[in-house]
C-alpha positions, -999 to +999 in steps of 0.1 A: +145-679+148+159-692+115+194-683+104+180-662+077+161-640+104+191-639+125+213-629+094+181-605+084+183-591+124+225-587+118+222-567+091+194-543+106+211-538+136+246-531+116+230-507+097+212-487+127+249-487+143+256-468+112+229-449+102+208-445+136+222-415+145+213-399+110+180-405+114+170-391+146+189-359+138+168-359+107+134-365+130+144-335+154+150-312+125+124-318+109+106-314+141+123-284+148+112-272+113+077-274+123+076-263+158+095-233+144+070-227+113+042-230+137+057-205+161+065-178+130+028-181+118+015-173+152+040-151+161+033-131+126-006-138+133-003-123+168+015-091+156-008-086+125-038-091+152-017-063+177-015-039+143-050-041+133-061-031+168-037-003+174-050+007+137-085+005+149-075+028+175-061+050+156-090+056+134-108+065+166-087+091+175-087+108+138-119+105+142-127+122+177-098+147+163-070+140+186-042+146+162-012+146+184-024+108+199-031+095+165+003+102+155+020+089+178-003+055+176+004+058+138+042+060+146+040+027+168+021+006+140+047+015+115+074+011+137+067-020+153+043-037+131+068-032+097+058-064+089+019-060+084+002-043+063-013-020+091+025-004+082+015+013+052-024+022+060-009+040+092+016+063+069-012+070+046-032+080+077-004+104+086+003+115+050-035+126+053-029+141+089-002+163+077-018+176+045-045+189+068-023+204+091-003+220+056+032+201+056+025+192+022+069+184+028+061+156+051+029+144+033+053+138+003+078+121+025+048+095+035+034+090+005+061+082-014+071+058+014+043+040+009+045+042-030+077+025-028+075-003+000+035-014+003+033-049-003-004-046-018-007-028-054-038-016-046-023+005-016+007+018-035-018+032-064-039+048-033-002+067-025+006+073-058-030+092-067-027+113-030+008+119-040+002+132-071-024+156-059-001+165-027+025+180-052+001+195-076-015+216-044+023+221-037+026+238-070+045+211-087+032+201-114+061+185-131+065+167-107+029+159-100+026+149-136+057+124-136+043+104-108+007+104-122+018+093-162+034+060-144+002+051-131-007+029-166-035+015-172-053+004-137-085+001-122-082+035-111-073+049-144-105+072-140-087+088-109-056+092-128-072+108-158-087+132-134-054+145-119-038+146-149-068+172-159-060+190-128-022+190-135-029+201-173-054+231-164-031+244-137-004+244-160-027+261-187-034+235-215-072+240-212-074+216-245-056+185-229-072+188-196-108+188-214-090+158-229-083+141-196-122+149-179-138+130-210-117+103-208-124+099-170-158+096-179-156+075-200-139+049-174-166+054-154-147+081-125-170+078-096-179+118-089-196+120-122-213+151-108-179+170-098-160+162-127-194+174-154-189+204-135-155+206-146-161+200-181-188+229-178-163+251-164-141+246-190-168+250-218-179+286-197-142+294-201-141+287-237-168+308-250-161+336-229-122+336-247-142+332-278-158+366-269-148+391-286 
């Protein structure tokens, strides 16, 4: 070995004296970063697997009619499984539980959970629509009507309109809610049938005020 290797080898081995100990903390963080990643994505895949099977379940049991189970499997997916998305579909399951079983008070109290904390638009406009119609069979249609005008303009702007018919003939305005049915069908509302029934209903009502 030449001196300039040997000065070359010094200066390697001076730095490493230094610096060695730098670098492997650096190696086992950064190893410990990705261990630890790796762990979080399967722990959060494992638990969104768990949800989606205890949400399977409970669709079963709504649908064999076994209330009092599927609530209490709805209550463990929300509880436990926060995280997922499962969290939200689970209070909308109970939302719907409740409304059939009249609690139109804790309906509300779902829904509006839901409207507030789902991480998936789509979901949220699903609890504002089912909230909106909760209150207006609850009789409150101001209140009905303040959560369905925030909707904007969505892709289920056609399901809007049509509560905010609903809302406007309940409270009387025969004009706006005639207003609200055409302009659902004109988005294209998916119960064609149900809602030209409306409009006829309203028409029927018309002429025989026109009556004398």
């Amino acid at each position: 070995m030449d001196q300039n290797e040997e000065e070359q080898l010094e200066r390697l081995k001076e730095w490493w004296r230094k610096n060695g100990k730098f670098v492997i903390a650096g190696l086992v963080i950064g190893l410990a970063t990705v261990v630890g990643t790796r762990m979080w994505t399967d722990a959060r895949n494992s638990a969104a697997e768990a949800a989606s099977q205890q949400y399977e379940q409970l669709l079963g049991l709504v649908e064999q009619g076994d209330t009092a189970q599927a609530e209490q499997v709805a209550g463990t997916v929300f509880t436990e499984y926060s995280d997922t998305p499962y969290a939200s579909l689970a209070k909308l399951m109970l939302a719907r539980l409740k409304v059939e079983q009249g609690d139109l008070v804790a309906a509300e109290a779902f829904l509006r959970q839901v409207m507030d904390s789902a991480g998936q638009d789509e979901v949220r406009m699903i609890a504002r629509l089912r909230l909106a119609r909760v209150l207006l069979a609850d009789g409150k249609t101001d209140a009905a009507w303040s959560v369905i005008e925030s909707a904007g303009s969505t892709s289920a702007q056609a399901d809007a309109e049509i509560i905010k018919g609903d809302i406007n003939l309940a409270q009387g305005k025969r004009v706006e809610a005639r207003a609200s049915y055409e302009r659902a069908m004109a988005l294209g509302a998916g119960n064609p049938r149900l809602l030209q029934m409306k409009l006829d209903d309203l028409a029927l009502a018309s002429e025989e005020v026109a009556t004398p």
